[in-house]
N, C-alpha and C positions, 0 to 999 in steps of 0.2 A: 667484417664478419669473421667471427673465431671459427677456427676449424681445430680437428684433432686426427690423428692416425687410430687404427685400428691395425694391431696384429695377429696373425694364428696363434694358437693355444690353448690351453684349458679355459672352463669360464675364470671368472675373477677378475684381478687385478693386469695381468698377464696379458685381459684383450684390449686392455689401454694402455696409450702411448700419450705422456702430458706432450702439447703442441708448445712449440716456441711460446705463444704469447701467455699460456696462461703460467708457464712456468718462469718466464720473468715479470708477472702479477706477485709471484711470490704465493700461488696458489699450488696445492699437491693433491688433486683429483682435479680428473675432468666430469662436465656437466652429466655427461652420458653415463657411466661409473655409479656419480653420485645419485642422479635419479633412478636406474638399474638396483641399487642395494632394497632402497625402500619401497620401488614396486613391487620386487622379485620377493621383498621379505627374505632377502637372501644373510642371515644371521652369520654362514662362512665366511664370506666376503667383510664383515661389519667387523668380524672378529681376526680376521687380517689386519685392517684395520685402525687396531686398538679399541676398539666400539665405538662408543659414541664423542669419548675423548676424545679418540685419535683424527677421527672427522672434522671434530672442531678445530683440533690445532692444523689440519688440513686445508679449513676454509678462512684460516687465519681470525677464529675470535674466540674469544673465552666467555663462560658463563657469566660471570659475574660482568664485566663491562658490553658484551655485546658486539651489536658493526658500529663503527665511529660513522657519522653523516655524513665526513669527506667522502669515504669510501665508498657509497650507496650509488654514485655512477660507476665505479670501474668495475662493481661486484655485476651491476645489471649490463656493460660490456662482454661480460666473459658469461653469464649464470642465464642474464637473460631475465624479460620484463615480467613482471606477473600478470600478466594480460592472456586471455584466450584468443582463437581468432576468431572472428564476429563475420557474420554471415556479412556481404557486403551488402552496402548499400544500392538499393535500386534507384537507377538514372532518371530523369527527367523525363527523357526517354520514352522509357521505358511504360510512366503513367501516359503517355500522349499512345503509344501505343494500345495500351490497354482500354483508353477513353476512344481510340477509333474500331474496337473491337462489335464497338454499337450495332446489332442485325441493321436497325433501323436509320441510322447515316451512313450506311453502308448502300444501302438502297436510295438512301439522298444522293449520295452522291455517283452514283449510274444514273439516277435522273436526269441529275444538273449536268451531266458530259453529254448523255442524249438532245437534255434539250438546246445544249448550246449549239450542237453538230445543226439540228433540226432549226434554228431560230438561226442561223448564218445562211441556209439554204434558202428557208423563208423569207427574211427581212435584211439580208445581207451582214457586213459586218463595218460597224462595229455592234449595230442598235441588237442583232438578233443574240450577241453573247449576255445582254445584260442578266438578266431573270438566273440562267444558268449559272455564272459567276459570281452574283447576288448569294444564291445558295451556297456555292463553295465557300462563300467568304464568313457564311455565316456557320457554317458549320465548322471552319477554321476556329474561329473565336469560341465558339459551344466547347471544340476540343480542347483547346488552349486554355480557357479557364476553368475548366473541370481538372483538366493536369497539371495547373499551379497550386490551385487547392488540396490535391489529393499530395503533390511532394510537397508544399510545406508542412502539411500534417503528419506525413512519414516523418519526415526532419525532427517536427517535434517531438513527435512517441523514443524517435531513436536518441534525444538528448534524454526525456524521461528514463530510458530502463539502463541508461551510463548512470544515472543517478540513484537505480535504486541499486545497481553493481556495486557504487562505492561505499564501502564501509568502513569504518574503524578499527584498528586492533592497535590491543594496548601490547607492544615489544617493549626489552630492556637494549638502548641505545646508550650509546655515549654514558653508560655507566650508570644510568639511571631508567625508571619506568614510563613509557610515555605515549601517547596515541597515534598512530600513523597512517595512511591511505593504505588500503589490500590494494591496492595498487601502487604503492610504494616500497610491500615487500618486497626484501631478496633473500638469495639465499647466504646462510650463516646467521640471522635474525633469530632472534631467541624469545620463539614470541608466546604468552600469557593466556592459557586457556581454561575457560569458567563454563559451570553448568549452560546447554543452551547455544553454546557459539558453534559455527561452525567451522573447521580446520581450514586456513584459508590458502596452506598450501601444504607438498607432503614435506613430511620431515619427522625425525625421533624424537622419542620422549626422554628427558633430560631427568626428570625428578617434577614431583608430586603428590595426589594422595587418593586412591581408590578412583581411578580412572577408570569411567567406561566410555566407550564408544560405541554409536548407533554407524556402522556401514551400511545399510540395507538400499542407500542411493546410489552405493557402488556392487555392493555384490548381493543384491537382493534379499540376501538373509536379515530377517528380524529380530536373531538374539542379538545383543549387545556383545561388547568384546571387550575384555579387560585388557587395557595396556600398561605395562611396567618396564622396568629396568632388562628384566628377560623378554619381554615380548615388547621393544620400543616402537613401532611402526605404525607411522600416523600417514593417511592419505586424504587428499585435498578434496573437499564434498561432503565428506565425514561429519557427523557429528555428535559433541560433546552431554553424553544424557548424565551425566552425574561423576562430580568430583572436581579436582583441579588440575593442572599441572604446567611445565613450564617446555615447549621442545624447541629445537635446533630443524631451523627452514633449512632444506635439502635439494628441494625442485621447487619451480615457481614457472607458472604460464602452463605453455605448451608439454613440458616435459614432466606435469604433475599425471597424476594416473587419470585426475578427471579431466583436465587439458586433452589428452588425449581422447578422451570419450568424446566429448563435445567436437572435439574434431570429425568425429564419424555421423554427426547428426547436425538438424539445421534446426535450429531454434524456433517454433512456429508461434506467428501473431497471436494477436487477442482473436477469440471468438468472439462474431455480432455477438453486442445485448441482445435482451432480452426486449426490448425496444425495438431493435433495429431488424429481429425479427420477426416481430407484428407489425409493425410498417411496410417489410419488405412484404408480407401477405398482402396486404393493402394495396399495397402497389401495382402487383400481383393480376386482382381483384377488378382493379379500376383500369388497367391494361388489358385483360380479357374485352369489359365493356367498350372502350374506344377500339380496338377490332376490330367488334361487331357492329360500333357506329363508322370506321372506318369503309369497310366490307360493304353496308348498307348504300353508304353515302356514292360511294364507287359505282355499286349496279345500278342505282337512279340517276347520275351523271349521265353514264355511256348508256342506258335507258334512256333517257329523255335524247339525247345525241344519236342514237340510231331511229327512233322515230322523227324528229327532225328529218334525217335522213331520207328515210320513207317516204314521206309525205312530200319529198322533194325529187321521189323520183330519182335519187343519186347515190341509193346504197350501193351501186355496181361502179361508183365512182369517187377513187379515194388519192387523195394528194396529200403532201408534206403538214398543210393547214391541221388538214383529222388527225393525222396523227400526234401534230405537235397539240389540239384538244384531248387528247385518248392519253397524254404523256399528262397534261397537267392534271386531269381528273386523277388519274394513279399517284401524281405526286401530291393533291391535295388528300387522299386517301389515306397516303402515307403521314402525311405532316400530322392529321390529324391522331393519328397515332405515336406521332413525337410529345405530340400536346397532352395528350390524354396519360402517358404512362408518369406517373408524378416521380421521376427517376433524380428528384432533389429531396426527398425521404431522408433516406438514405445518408446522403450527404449532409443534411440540418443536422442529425443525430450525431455524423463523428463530429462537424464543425459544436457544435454548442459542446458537446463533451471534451472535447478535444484545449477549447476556450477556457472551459471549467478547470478543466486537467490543471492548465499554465496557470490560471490567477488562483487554483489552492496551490500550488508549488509556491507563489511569492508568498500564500499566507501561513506557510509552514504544514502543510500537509502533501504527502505524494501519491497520488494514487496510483495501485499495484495493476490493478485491474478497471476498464473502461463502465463497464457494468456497475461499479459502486455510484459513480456521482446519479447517474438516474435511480437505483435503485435508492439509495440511501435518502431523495425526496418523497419516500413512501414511509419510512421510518417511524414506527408510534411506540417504541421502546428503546430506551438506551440502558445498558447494562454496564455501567462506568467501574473505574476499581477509583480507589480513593489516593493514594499514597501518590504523587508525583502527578495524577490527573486532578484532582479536584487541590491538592496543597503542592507546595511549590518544590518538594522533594529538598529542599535548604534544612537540614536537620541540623540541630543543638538541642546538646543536653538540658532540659531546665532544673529538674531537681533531680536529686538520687535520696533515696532511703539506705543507709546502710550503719549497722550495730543500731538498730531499731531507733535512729534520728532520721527526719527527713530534712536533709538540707537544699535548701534554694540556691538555684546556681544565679544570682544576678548582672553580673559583668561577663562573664566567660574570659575572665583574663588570668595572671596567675595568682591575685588575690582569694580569688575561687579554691587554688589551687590548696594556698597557704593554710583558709580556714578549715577544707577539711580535714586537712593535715593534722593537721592539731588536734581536734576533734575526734581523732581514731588513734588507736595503737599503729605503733612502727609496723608491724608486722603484718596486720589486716591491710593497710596500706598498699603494703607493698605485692601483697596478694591481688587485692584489685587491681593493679597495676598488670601484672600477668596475667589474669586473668583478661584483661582489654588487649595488650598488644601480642598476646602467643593466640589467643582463640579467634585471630582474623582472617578474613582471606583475602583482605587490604595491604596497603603498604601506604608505608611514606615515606616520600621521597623528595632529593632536591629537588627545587625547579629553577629554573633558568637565572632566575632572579639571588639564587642562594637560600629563599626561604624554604621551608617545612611545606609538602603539599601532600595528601590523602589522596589516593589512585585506589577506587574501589566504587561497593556501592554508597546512596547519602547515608544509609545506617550506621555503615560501620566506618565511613567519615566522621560522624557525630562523635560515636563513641572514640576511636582513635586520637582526635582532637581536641577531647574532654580529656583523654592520658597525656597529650603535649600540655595540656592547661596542669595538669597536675603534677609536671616535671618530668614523666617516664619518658623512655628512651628505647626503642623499638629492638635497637641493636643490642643493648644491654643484656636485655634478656633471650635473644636469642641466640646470643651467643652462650650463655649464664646456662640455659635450660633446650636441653634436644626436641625438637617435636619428633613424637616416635609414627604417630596418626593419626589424619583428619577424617571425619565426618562435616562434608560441605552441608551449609543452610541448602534444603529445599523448600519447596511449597510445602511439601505434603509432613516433613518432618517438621518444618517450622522451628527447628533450633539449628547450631551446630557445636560440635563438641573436640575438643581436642586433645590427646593423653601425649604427656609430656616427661621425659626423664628427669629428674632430681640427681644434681649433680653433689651435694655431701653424702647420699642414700643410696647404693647401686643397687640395694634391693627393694627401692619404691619409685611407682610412677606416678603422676598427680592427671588428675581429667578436668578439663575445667568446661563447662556447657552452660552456654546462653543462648535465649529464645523465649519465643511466646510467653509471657508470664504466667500464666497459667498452667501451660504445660511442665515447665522448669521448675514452679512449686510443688505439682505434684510428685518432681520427681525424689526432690528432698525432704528428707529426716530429722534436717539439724536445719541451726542457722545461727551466725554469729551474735551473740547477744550485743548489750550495749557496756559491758565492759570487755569486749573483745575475746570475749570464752569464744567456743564452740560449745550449744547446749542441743540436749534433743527438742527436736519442734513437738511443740503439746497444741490440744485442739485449739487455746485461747489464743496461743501466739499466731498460728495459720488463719484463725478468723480477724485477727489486729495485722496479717499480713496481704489478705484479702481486700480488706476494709484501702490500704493504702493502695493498692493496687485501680481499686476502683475510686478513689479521690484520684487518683493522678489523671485516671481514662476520660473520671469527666471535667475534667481541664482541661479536655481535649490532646491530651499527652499520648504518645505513644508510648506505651510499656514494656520492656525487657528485663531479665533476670538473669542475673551470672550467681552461678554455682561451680563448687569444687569439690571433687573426694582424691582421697590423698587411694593409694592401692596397692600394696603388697604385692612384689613381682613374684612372688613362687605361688599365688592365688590362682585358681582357675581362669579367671578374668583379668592375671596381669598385662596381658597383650590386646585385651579388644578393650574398649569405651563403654564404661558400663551405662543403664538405663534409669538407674534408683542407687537411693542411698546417699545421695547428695549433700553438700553443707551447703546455703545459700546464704551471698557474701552479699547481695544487696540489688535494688529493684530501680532500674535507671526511667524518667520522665524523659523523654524525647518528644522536645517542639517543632511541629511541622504546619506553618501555617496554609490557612487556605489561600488560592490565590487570588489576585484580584482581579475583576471582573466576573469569577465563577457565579456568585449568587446571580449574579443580570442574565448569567447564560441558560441556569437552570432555570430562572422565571419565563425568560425567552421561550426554552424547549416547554415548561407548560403551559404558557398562552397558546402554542403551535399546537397541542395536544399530544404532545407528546411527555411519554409518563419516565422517568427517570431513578432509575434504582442504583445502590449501592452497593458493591458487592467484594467485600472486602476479608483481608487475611486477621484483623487487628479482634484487638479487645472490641468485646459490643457497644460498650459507655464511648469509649473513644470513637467508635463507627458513628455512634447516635450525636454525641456531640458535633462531630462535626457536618452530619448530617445536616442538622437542624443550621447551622450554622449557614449552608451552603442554601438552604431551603429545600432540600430533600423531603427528609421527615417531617412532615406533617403530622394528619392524625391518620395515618399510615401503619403497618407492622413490622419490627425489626426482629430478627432472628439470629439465632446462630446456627453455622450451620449443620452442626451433627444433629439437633434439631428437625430440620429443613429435610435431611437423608432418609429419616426416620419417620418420616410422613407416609400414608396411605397416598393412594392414586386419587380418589375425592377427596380427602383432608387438604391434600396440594390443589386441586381445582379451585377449591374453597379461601387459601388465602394467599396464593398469589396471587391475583387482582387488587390486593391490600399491602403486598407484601413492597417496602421501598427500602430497606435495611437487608441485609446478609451479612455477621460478620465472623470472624472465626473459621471463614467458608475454604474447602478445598478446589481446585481447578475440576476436580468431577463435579461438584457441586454447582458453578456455577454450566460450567455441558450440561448440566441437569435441564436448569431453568430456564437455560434456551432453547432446549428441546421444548418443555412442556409450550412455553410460550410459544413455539411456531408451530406447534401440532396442536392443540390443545385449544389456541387462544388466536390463531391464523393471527397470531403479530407479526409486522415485520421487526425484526430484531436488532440493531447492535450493539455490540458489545466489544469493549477494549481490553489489550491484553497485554502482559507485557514476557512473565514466564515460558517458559520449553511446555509446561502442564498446559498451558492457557491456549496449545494448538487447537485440541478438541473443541473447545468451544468458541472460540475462531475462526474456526473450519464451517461447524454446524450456524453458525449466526448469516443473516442474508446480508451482513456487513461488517467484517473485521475490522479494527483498532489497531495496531499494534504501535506503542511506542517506540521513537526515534533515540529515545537518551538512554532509558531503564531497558528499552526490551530487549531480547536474546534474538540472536540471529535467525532462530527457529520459530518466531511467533511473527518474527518479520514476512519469513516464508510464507507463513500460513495466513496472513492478512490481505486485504482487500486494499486498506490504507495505515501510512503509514507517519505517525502525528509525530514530526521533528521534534516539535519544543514540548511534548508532552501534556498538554493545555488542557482542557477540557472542550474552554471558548473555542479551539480549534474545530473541536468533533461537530459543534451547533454548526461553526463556519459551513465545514461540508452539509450539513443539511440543509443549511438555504441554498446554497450553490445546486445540492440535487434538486428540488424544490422549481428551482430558477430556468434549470434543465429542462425539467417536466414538462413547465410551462411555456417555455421557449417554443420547443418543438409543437407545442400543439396550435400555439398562435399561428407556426408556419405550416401546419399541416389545413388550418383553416384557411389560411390567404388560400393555397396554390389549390387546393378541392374547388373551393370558387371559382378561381380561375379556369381549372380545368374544363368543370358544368358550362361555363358560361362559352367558352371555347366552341368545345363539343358541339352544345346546341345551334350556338348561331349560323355554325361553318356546315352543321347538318342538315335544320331547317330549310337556310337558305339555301344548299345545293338540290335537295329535295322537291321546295317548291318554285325556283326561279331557275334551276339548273345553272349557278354560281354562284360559288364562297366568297364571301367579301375579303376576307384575309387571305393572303398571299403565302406562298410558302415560307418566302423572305420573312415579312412579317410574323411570321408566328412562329420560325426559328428563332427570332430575335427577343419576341416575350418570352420563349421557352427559356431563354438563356438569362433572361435578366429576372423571371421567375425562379427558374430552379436555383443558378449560382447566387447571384447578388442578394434576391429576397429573402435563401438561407441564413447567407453570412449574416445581414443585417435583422434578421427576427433571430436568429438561433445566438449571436452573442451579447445580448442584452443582459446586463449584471443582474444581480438580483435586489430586490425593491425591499420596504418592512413589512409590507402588507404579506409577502409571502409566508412570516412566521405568525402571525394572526387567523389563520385558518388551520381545520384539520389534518391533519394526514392522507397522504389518499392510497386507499384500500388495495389490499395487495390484488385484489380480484375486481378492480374498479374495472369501467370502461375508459378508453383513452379519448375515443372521442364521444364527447359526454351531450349530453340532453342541449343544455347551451352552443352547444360548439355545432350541431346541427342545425339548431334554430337558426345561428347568426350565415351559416353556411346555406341554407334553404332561401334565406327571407335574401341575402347579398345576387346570390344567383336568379333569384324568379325577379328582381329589380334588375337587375345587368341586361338579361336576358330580352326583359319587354323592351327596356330603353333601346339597346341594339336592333332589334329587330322592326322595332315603330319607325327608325332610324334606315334598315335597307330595305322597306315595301314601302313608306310612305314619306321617304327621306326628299327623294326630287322634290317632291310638293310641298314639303313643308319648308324647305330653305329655296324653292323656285327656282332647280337649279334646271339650267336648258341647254344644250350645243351638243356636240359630240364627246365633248369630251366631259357630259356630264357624272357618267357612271362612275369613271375612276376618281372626281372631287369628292361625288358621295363615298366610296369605298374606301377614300381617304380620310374623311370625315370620320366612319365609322372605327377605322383604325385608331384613331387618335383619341375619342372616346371609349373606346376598348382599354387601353392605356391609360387614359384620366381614370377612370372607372377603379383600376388596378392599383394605381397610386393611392388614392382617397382609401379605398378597401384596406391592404395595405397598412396607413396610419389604424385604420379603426383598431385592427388586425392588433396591433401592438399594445394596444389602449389595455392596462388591467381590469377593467369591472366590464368588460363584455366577458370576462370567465368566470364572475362572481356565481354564484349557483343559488 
């Protein structure tokens, strides 16, 4: 363990003393110091220092190369792990405790000690402990596998939420860009922050471009906070609503501001489903009723036993025998209140959910929250985005239009390269070149192997990739041309732009902006002819610029446009990124195939009835192509969505029902339509997302998406599930899995109500009219146990069948337990019920049976057919078309 001195003094520097070990580390601050600068925002201290330089040659690394990997043990030796401290785990213990918390084996067990005291008195020992012991042991095992079940399912959930802790972040290591575990950071890590993510520990801002931060998870406040070179201070929780930048890890773990926070508070479980609290009413419900059959059954017992009495002349005469009768009438009283309260509810719902939880983990989905997998088998809308969901996000350039040729890119090798080369002027060339590798917010970099590798998103992989095909060289030109400022792509801008200095012209800056094709030609004036002028854009060329733009869309291409204006630095606008006035250098086709197996899955979700919409950022042609492609678009209506915005409150009643396309659409646009659809239309909704914008309607949907590859740290937040491989076929996965759920639980909510009725009555009846239960405490601890645990586990984790995606949806305002699910639960019970009973008034007679010890063979009997009875039910119980409707 490191340790450090502290001295008197002023604040600062002054109140730290480096300890032996971190000073022959070869390190010059200590942990405390360096996280004290960045919580306190203490800029004196910083500026001591040397700022953020000084810090860095401090924690021994430089911007540009990073922490070397050797180094990543002795840095977290001395810095310390980026780990919080996690609420401990609860003991084994601790569930056996909780499972003996039972009102109702609590009072078993003062039975079972009375009656063993009373049954040694009576019948000596050993024979008089049996019964007593019987119960202890059965109540032993009731508790013991209620508290195996309930810790291995904690164990599980506690592997689950380590797995949705661990994320990604791309650092600059060993001199290059590359992906690491947050829980691999340390501190002196110079790590990579994009619209969306969250700061995964504290530390300064090193360089970037119109940075803002959302703090409102640490200091409550709403507005965002610009961070720069004057104001560097980033803290761990934080996060990133617009812009880029790169900063310098400072604290990590415990010693970040939010590490600390989390220290003060204890992280609380999942709340019951929604399931699990109409079940527990149920439960509830059916628990009041055994009570009152309990209660009942009790005063006709010791009824029918004090008249005996009477009639014998010996109520004034009372020995060990009555009471040990007065003990078992109370303990059947009770049992029968073990039996009646259906306290494996409960338990079916986390066990099937729990089951579902693990086998979508192996199919690439994690669920955030316990409530999706039941909810999301109610599902009669999926509100999908297209880009990396429905196509494989693998983007190549296929054609480009540029000096008004369209060229096919066929190989993507550097043949590609060579013919457009030729084909353009030197100059235009070399334009598009800069224009692709200064307007990114990608990088390339070596990888391991030595080759060329694109660290970004697929888009601007495509296009970066398409400039290695063409010869360019990243570093060339930035080193060649300064970026002065960035405007990052968002949703809602749908471009980004970059103004750049021109190093033969100190009085010109050049902007180059690409994005949405549409957007990006309206913004231009001009555009490169085809002998490489610049001319102005007249209506016929905009309309033959249109025309290609919409060939490419419906080739299913993806569409962008780079534009350039050159701009006078003593102009009003030599400092900002202007809006208009643009030159357009050329309109690039971007291939993104669909993937495979998407069409099976969309046909899937409409044989299930479940209705499937598009809801997309792209060109409309490109949406509808591949739309149609996936089986989406039918004879359906596709929209754009400024369109969609502009709609009255009936005009949108009117064709969403119709409506399977959105494209063009803003992240409020699609919050629109799942609102209307959940109010409007009582759907149940989900919808995937992958954006920081995409929270809202993530939030609002009764089942979030959020992707595992594309999405932003913040849309992971706000999801319900969260689809690793990005699939589509994943999202249907979860819907049979909820589906499978649904119907699990209802098969075992049907076994055990049977069992329960058939319980109840026989053990009533017969106390009532024979004044003795045939079933034993023993015996009916014993069903309780192998009904509630075992008949869970085995109905509640049955995978899901195909017939499950063959039927409707079921309604978000269904009943759970349905018309059938009564019938088979009436017709099971008033058949159990007769047979049992035909069985203890007319059972001697009909098996002949005679001696002393006839009662307990019959009572035997009858237990055993109580049991057969339960088996058989049981199979049917599981059988799918006893829930066909």
């Amino acid at each position: 363990m490191i340790s450090w001195m502290y001295t008197t003094g002023t604040r600062g520097t002054g109140d730290y003393m480096l300890s032996k070990e971190i000073q022959e580390a070869g390190f010059g601050i200590v942990p405390d110091e360096l996280a004290s600068i960045v919580r306190s925002h203490d800029t004196k201290c910083l500026e001591h220092h040397e700022g953020v330089e000084g810090l860095a040659k401090a924690v021994r690394v430089s911007f540009q190369g990073g922490v070397s990997s050797s180094d990543v043990k002795h840095r977290q030796d001395i810095y310390g792990h980026n780990r919080h401290t996690e609420k401990p785990s609860r003991s084994f213990w601790m569930f056996v405790w909780d499972a003996m918390q039972d009102l109702t084996l609590v009072i078993l067990i003062l039975c079972s000690v009375v009656s063993i005291g009373v049954g040694i008195l009576t019948e000596g020992f050993p024979k008089g402990m049996y019964d007593g012991v019987g119960i202890i042991l059965c109540i032993i095992l009731v508790v013991f596998v209620t508290s195996i079940s309930d810790y291995k399912q904690s164990l599980q959930f506690k592997d689950l939420d380590k797995e949705k802790k661990n994320v990604s972040i791309h650092v600059t290591r060993d001199s290059r860009r590359q992906k690491v575990s947050i829980h691999d950071l340390v501190v002196g890590d110079i790590v990579h922050l994009a619209i969306g993510d969250i700061v995964p520990a504290d530390g300064l801002y090193i360089s970037g471009f119109s940075l803002l931060i959302d703090e409102s998870s640490l200091s409550g406040e709403s507005e965002a906070v610009n961070v720069d070179q004057q104001k560097p201070f980033l803290l761990c929780g934080t996060t990133v609503q617009d812009g880029s930048a790169k900063m310098l890890v400072t604290s990590v773990g415990m010693k970040t501001e939010w590490g600390r926070l989390m220290e003060t508070l204890n992280e609380g479980g999942d709340d019951e489903t929604p399931l699990q609290v109409k079940l527990n009413g149920v439960a509830t419900l059916i628990g009041k009723i055994g009570l009152g059959f309990a209660l009942v059954t009790f005063l006709v017992l010791t009824g029918r036993f004090l008249v005996v009495k009477i009639s014998h002349n010996s109520i004034t005469k009372w020995d060990l025998n009555d009471a040990s009768m007065l003990l078992n009438f109370f303990a059947t009283a009770v049992i029968i209140i073990v039996v009646a309260v259906p306290e494996g509810l409960p338990l079916a719902v986390t066990l099937s959910l729990a089951f579902a939880m693990k086998k979508l983990m192996n199919d690439k989905a994690l669920v955030r929250h316990l409530s999706a997998c039941e909810t999301m088998g109610s599902a009669g809308c999926i509100c999908t985005d297209k880009t990396g969901t429905l196509t494989t996000n693998q983007m190549v350039v296929d054609k480009i239009w540029i000096c008004e040729q369209t060229k096919p890119i066929k190989t993507g090798n550097r043949d590609d390269g060579n013919l457009l080369k030729n084909s353009i002027s030197e100059e235009i060339f070399d334009l598009f070149l800069q224009s692709i590798f200064q307007n990114t917010a990608s990088e390339v970099v070596k990888g391991e192997d030595g080759k060329n590798k694109v660290m970004g998103t697929p888009t601007e992989s495509a296009l970066l990739g398409f400039g290695l095909i063409l010869g360019g060289d990243t570093k060339f030109y930035n080193d060649k041309y300064k970026i002065v400022k960035v405007e990052p792509f968002n949703s809602t801008r749908k471009k980004m732009s970059v103004l750049v200095s021109l190093p033969d012209n100190n009085n010109k800056t050049r902007a180059f902006c690409k994005g949405a094709s549409e957007i990006v030609v309206k913004m231009c004036d001009k555009v490169v002819n085809s002998e490489g002028k610049v001319v102005d854009l007249n209506e016929q060329q905009r309309n033959s610029i249109n025309e290609v733009i919409n060939g490419f869309a419906s080739d299913a291409l993806r569409t962008l446009c780079v534009a350039f204006k050159d701009i006078e630095a003593s102009s009003e606008d030599g400092n900002s990124i202007p809006e208009d006035e643009y030159t357009l250098i050329a309109i690039i086709g971007i291939k993104d195939p669909v993937r495979p197996g998407v069409k099976e899955a969309v046909k899937t979700c409409l044989d299930a009835g479940i209705t499937v919409r598009m809801v997309t950022g792209d060109n409309i042609n490109t949406a509808k192509a591949i739309a149609r492609e996936c089986g989406i678009l039918t004879d359906g209506l596709a929209i754009e969505g400024p369109d969609f915005r502009n709609k009255t409150q009936r005009e949108m009643e009117e064709i969403i029902p119709k409506l399977q396309v959105m494209a063009r659409s803003l992240p409020l646009d699609k919050h629109t339509l799942v609102k209307h659809l959940r109010n409007d239309f009582n759907e149940v909704v989900a919808v995937t997302g992958d954006g920081t914008n995409d929270a809202p309607a993530l939030h609002e949907a009764d089942i979030g998406f959020a992707m595992g590859i594309a999405g932003t740290e913040v849309a992971k937040e706000n999801a319900d599930v969260i689809v690793m491989d990005d699939n589509f076929t994943t999202i249907v996965n979860v819907t049979r899995w909820g589906r499978s759920v649904y119907i699990n639980i209802q098969k075992f909510v049907q076994f055990q109500l049977t069992v329960n009725v058939v319980a109840l009555m026989l053990n009533f009846v017969s106390a009532c009219v024979s004044g003795s239960a045939p079933l034993t405490a023993v015996q009916m601890l014993w069903v309780n146990m192998i009904m509630d645990t075992l008949g869970a586990l085995a109905l509640a984790t049955e995978p899901p069948h195909d017939g499950l995606m063959k039927r409707p949806p079921i309604g978000r305002n269904a009943k759970f337990i349905t018309g059938v699910m009564w019938r088979n639960i009436i017709g099971q019970s008033l058949y159990q019920t007769i047979v049992l009973l035909v069985l203890k008034f007319r059972g001697e007679k009909i098996l002949k049976l005679n001696g002393p010890d006839a009662t307990s063979i019959l009572n035997t009997v009858i237990f055993n057919t109580f049991v057969f009875c339960q088996v058989f039910h049981f199979l049917t119980s599981a059988l799918h078309f006893l829930f066909e409707q």
